[in-house]
KEVOPA-352739 format. One record per atom (N, C-alpha, C, CB): atom name; x, z, y. Coordinates in Angstrom, 3 decimals, padded with zeros to 6 digits, always signed. Glycine has a CB too. Example, Ala and Ser with C-alpha at 12.3 -4.5 7.8 and 13.67 -1.06 7.14 Angstrom:
# residues 2
<rec atome="N" east="+013.190" up="+007.800" north="-005.690"/>
<rec atome="CA" east="+012.300" up="+007.800" north="-004.500"/>
<rec atome="C" east="+013.200" up="+007.800" north="-003.300"/>
<rec atome="CB" east="+011.308" up="+009.046" north="-004.473"/>
<rec atome="N" east="+012.850" up="+007.080" north="-002.250"/>
<rec atome="CA" east="+013.670" up="+007.140" north="-001.060"/>
<rec atome="C" east="+012.900" up="+007.870" north="+000.030"/>
<rec atome="CB" east="+014.084" up="+005.725" north="-000.598"/>
END
This chain:
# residues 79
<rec atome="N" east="+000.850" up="+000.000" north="-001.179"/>
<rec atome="CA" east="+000.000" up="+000.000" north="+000.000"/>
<rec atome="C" east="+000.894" up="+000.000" north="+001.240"/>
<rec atome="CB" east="-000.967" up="+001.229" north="-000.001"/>
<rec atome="N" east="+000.577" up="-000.954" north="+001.957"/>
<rec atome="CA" east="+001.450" up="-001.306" north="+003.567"/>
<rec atome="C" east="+000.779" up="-000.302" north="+004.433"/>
<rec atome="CB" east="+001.189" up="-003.119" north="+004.386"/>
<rec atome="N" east="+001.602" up="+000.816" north="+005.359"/>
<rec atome="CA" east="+000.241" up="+001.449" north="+005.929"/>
<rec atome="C" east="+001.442" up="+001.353" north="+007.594"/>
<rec atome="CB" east="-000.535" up="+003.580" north="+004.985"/>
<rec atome="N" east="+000.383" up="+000.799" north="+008.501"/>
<rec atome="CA" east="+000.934" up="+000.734" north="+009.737"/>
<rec atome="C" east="+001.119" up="+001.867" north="+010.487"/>
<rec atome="CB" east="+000.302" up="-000.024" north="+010.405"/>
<rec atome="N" east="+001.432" up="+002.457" north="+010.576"/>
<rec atome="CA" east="+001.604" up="+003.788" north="+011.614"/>
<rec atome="C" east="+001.028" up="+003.684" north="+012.836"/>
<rec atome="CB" east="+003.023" up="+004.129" north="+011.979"/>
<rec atome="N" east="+001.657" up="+002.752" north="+013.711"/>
<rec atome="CA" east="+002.069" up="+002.460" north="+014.812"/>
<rec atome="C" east="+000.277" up="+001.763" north="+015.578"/>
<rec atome="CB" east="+003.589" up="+001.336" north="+014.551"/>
<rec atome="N" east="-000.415" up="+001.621" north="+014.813"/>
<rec atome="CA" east="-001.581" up="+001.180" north="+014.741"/>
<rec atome="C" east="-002.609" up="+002.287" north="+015.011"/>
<rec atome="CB" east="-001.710" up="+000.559" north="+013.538"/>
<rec atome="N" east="-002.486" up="+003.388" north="+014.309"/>
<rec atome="CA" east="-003.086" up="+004.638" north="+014.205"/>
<rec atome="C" east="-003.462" up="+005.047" north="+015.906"/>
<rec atome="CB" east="-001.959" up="+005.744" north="+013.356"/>
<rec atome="N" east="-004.794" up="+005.804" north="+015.713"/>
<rec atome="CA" east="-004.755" up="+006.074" north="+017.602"/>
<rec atome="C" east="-004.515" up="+007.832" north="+017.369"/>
<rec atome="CB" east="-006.835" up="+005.548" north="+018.804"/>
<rec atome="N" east="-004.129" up="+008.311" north="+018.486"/>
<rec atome="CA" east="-004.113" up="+009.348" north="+018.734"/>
<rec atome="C" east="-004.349" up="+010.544" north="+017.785"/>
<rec atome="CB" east="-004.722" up="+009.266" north="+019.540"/>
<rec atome="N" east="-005.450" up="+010.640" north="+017.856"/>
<rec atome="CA" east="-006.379" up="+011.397" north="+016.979"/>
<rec atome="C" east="-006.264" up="+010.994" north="+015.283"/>
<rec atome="CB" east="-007.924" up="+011.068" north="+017.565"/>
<rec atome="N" east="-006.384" up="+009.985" north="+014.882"/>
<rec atome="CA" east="-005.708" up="+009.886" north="+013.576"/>
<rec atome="C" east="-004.448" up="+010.634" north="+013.331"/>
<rec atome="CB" east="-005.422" up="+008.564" north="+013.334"/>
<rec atome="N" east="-003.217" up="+010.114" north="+014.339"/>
<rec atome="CA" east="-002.354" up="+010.243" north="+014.266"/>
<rec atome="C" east="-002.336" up="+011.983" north="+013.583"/>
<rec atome="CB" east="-001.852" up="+009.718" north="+015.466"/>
<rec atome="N" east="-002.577" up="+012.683" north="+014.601"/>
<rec atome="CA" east="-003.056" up="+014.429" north="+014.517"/>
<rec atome="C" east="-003.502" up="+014.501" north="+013.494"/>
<rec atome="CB" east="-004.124" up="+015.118" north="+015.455"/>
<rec atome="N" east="-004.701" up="+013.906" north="+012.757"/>
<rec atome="CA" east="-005.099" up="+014.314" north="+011.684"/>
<rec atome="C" east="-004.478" up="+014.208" north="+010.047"/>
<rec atome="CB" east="-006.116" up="+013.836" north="+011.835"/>
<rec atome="N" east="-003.984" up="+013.335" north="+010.428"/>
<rec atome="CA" east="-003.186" up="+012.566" north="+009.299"/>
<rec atome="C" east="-002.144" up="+013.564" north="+009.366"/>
<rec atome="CB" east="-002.670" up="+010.873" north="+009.552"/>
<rec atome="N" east="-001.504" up="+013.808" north="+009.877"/>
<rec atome="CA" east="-000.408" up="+014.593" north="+010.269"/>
<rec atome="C" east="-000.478" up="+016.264" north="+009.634"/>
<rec atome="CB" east="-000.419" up="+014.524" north="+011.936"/>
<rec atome="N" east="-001.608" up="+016.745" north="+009.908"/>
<rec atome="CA" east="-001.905" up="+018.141" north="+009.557"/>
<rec atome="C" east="-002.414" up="+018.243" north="+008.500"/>
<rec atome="CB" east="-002.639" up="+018.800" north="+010.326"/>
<rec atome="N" east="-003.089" up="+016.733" north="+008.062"/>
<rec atome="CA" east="-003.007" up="+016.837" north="+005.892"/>
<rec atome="C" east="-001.895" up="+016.545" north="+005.574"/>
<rec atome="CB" east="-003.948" up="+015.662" north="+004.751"/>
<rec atome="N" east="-000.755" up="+015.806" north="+006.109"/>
<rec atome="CA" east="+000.402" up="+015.839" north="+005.571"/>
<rec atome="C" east="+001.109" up="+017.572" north="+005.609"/>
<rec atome="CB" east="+001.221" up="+014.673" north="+006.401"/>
<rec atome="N" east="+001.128" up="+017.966" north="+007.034"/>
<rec atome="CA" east="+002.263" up="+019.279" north="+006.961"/>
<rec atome="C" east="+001.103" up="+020.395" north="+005.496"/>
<rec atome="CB" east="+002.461" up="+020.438" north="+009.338"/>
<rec atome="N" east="+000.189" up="+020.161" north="+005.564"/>
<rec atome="CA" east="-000.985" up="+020.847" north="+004.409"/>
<rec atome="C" east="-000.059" up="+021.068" north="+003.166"/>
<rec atome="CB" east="-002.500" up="+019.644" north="+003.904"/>
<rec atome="N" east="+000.791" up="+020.018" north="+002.684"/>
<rec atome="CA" east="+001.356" up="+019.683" north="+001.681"/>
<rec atome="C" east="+002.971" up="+019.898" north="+001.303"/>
<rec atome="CB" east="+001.003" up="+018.558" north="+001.703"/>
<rec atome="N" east="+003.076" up="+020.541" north="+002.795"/>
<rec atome="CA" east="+004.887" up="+020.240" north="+003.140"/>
<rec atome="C" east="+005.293" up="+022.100" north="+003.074"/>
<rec atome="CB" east="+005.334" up="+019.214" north="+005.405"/>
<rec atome="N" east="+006.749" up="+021.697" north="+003.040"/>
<rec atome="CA" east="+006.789" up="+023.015" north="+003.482"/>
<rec atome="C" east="+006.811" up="+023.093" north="+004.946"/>
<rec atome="CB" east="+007.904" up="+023.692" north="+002.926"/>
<rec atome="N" east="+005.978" up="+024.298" north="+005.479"/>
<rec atome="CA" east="+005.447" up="+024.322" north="+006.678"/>
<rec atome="C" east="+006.757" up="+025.325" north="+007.682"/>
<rec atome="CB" east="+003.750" up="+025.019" north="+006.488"/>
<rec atome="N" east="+007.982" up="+025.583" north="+006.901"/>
<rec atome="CA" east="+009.054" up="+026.845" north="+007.626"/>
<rec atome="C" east="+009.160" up="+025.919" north="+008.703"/>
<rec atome="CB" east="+010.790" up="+027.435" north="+006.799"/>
<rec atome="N" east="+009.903" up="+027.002" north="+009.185"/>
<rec atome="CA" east="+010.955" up="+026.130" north="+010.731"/>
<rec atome="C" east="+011.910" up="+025.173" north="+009.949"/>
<rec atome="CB" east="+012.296" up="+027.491" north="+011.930"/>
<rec atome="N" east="+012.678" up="+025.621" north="+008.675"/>
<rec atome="CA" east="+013.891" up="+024.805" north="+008.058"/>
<rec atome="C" east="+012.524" up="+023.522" north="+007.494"/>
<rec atome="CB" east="+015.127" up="+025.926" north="+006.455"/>
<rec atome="N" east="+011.672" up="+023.910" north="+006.582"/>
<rec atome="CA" east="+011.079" up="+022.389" north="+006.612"/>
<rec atome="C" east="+010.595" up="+021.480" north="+007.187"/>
<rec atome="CB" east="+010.510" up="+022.206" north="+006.204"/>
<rec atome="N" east="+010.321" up="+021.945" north="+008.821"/>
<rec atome="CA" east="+009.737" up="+020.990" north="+009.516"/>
<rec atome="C" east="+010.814" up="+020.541" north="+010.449"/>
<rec atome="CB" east="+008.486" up="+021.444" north="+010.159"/>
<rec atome="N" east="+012.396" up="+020.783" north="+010.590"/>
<rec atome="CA" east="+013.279" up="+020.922" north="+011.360"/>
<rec atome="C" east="+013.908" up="+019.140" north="+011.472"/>
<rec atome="CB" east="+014.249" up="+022.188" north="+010.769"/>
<rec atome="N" east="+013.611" up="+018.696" north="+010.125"/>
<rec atome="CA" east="+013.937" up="+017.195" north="+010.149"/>
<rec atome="C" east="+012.870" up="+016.504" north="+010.851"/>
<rec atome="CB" east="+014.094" up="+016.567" north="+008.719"/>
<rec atome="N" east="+011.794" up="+016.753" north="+010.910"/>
<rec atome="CA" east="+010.904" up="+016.060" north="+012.115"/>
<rec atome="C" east="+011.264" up="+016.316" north="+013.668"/>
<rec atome="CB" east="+009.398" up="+016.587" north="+011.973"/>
<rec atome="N" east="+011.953" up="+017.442" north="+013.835"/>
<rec atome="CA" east="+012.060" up="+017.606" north="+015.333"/>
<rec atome="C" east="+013.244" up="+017.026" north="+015.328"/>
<rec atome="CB" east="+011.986" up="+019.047" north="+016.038"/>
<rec atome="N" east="+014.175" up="+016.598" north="+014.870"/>
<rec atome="CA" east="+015.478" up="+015.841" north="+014.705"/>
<rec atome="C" east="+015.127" up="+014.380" north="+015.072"/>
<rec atome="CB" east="+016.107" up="+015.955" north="+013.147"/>
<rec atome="N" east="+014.279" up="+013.678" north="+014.292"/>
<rec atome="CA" east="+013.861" up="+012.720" north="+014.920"/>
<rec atome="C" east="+012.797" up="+012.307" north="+015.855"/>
<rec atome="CB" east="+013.827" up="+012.237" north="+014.278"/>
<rec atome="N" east="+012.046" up="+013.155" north="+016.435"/>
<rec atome="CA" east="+011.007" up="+013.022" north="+017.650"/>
<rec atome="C" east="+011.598" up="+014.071" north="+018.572"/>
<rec atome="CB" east="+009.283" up="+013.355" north="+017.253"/>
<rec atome="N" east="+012.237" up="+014.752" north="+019.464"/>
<rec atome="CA" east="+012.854" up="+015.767" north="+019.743"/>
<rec atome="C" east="+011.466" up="+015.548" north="+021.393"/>
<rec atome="CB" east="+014.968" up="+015.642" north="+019.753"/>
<rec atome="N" east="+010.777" up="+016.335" north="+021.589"/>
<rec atome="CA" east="+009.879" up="+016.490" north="+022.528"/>
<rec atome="C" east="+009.034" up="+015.559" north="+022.828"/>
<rec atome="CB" east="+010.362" up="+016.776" north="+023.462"/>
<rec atome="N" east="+008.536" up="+015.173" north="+021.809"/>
<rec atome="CA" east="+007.823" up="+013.839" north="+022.216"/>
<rec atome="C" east="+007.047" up="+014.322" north="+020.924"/>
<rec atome="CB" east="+008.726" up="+012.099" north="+022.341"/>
<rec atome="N" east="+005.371" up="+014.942" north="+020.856"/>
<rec atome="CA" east="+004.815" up="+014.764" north="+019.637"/>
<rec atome="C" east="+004.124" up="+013.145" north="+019.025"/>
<rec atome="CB" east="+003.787" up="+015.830" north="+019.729"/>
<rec atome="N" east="+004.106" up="+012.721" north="+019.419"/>
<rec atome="CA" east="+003.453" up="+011.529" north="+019.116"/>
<rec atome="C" east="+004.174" up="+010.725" north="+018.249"/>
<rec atome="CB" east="+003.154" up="+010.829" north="+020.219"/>
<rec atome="N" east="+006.088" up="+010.494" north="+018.210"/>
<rec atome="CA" east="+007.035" up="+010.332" north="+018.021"/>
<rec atome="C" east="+007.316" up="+011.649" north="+016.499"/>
<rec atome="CB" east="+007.708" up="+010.337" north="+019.491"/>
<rec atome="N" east="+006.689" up="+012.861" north="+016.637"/>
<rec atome="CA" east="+006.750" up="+013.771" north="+015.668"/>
<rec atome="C" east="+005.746" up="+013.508" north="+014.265"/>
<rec atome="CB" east="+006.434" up="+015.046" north="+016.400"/>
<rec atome="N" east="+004.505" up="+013.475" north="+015.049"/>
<rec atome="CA" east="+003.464" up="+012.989" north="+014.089"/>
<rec atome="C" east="+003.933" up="+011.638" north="+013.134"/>
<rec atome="CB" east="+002.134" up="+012.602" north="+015.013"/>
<rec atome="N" east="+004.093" up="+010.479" north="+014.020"/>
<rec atome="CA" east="+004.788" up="+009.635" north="+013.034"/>
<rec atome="C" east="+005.879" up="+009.710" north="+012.169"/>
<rec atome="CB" east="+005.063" up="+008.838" north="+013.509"/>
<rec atome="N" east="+006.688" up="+010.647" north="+012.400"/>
<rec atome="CA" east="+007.200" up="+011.085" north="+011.850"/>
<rec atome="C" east="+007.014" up="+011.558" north="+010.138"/>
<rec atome="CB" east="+007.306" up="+011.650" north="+012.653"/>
<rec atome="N" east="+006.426" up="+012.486" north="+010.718"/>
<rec atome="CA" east="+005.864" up="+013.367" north="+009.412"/>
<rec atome="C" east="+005.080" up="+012.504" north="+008.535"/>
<rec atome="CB" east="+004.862" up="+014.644" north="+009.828"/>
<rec atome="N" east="+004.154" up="+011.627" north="+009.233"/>
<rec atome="CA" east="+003.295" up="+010.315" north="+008.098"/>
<rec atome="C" east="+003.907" up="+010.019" north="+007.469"/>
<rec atome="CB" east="+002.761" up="+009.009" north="+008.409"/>
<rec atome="N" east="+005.149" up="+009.476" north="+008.403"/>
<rec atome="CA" east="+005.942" up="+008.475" north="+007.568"/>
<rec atome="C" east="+006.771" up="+009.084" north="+006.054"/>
<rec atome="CB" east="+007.124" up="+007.872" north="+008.677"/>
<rec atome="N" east="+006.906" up="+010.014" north="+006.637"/>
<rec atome="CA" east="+007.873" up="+010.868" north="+005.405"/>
<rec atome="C" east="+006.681" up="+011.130" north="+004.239"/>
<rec atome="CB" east="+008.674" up="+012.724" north="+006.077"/>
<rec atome="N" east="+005.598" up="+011.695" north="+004.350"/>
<rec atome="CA" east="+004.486" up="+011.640" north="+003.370"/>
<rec atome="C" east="+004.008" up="+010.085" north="+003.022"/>
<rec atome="CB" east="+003.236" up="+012.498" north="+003.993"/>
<rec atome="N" east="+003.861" up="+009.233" north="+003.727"/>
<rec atome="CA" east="+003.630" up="+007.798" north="+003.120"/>
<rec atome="C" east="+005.574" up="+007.202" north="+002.162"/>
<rec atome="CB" east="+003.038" up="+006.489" north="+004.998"/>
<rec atome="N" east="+006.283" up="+007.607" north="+002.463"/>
<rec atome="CA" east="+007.111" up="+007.001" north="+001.718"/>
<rec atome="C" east="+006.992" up="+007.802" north="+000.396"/>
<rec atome="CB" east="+008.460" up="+006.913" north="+002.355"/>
<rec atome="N" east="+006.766" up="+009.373" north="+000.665"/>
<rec atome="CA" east="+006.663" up="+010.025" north="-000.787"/>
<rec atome="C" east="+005.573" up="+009.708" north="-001.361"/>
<rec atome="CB" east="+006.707" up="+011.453" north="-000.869"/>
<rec atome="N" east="+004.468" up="+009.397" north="-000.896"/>
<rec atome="CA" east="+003.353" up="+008.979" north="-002.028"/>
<rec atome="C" east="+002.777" up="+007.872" north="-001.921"/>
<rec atome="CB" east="+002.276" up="+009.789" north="-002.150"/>
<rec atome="N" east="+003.321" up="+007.223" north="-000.745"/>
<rec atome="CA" east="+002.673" up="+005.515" north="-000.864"/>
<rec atome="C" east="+001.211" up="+005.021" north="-000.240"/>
<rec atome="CB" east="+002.441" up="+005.149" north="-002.538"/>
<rec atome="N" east="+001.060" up="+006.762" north="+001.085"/>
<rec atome="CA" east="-000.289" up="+005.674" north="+001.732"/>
<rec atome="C" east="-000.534" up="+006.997" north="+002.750"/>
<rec atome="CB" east="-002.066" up="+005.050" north="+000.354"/>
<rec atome="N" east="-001.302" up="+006.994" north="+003.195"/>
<rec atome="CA" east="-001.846" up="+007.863" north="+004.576"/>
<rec atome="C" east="-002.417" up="+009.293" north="+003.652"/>
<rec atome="CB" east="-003.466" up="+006.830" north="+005.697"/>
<rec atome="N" east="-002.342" up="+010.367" north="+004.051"/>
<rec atome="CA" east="-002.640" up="+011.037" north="+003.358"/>
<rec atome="C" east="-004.138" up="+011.249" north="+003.151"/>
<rec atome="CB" east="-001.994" up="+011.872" north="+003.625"/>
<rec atome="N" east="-004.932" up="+010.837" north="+003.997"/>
<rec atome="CA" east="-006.428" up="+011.194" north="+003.639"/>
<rec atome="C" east="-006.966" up="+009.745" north="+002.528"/>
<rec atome="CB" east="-007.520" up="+011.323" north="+005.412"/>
<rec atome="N" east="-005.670" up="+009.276" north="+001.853"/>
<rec atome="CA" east="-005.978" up="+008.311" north="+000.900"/>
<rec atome="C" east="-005.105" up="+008.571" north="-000.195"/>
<rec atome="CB" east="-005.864" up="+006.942" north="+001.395"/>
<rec atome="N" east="-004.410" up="+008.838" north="-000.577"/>
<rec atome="CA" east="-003.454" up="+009.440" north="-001.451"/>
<rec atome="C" east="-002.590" up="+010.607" north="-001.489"/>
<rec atome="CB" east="-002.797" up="+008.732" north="-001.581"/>
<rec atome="N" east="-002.572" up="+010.986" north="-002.778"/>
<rec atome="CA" east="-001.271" up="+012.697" north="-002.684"/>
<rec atome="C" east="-002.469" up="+013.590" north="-002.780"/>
<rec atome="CB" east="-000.028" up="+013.194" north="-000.707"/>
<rec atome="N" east="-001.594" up="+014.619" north="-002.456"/>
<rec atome="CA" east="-001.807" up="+015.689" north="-002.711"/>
<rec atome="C" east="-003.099" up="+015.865" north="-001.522"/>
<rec atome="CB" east="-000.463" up="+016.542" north="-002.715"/>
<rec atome="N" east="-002.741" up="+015.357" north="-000.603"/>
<rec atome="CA" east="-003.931" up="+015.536" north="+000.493"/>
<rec atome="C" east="-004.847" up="+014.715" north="+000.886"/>
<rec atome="CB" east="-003.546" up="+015.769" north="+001.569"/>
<rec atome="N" east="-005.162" up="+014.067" north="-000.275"/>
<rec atome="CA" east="-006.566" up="+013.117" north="+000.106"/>
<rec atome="C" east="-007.868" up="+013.783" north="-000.045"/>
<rec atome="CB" east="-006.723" up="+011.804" north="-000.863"/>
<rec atome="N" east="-007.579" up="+015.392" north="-000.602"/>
<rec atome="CA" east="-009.165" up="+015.859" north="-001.255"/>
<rec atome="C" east="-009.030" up="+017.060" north="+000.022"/>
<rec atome="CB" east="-009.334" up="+016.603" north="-003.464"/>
<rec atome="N" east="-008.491" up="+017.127" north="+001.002"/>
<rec atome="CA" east="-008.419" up="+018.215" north="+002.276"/>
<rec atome="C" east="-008.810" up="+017.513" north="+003.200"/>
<rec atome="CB" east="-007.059" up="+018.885" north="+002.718"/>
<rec atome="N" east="-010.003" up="+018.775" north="+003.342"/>
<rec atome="CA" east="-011.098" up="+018.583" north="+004.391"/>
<rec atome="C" east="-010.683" up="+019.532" north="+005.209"/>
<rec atome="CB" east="-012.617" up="+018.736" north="+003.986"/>
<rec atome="N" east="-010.181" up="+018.992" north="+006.694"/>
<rec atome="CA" east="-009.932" up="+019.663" north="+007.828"/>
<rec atome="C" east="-011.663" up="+020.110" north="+008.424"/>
<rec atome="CB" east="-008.918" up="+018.572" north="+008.890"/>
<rec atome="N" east="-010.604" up="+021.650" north="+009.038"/>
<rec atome="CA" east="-011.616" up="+022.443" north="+009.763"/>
<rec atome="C" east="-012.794" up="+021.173" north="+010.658"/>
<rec atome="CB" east="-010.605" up="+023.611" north="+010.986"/>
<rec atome="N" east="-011.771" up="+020.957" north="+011.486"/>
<rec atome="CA" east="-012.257" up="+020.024" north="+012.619"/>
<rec atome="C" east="-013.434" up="+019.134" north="+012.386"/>
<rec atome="CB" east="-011.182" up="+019.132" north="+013.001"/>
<rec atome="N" east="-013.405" up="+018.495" north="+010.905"/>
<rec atome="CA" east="-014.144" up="+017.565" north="+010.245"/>
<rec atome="C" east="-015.435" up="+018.464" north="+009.825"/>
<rec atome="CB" east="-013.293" up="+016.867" north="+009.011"/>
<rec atome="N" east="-015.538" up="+019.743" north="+009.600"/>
<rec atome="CA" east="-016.631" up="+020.600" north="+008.957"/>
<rec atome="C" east="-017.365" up="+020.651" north="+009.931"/>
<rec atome="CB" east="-016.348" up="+021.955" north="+008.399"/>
<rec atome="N" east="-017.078" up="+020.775" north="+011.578"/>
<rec atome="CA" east="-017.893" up="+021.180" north="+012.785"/>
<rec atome="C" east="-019.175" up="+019.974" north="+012.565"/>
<rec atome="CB" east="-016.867" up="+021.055" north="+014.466"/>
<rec atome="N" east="-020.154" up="+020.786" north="+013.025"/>
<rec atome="CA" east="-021.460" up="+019.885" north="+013.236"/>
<rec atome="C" east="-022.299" up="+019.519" north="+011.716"/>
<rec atome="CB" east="-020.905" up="+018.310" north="+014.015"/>
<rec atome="N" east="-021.432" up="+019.891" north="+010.704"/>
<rec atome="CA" east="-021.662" up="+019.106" north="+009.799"/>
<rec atome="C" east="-023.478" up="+019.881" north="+009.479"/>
<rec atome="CB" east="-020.256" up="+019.156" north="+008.523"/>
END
């Protein structure tokens, strides 16, 4: 699966992102290689982190891995 990043708006970006760290280790030492390559720039962070979960499992996380069956808070409101 080809998955564009760079395509993603905003708000994907965020979401996608927080089912990925869901799955990661969440320390300062595991998330320390994302701030290495986005260094104050989250938007630049988020892609980041996709990217590292799409190369380990081969797609966006609310479609594959470990975090396709996590239902964010955010998504429950209104329901």
């Amino acid at each position: 699966m080809t998955v564009d990043i760079e395509t993603l708006d905003l708000r994907t970006l965020q979401r996608e992102c927080a089912r990925a760290l869901l799955t990661m280790d969440g320390t300062s030492a595991g998330i320390s290689k994302f701030n290495k390559q986005a260094h104050h720039n989250s938007q630049l962070w988020y892609k980041a982190v996709i990217k590292f979960y799409v190369d380990e499992h081969g797609g966006l996380p609310c479609d594959v891995g470990p975090a396709k069956d996590l239902v964010l808070y955010s998504e429950t409101i209104g329901l």
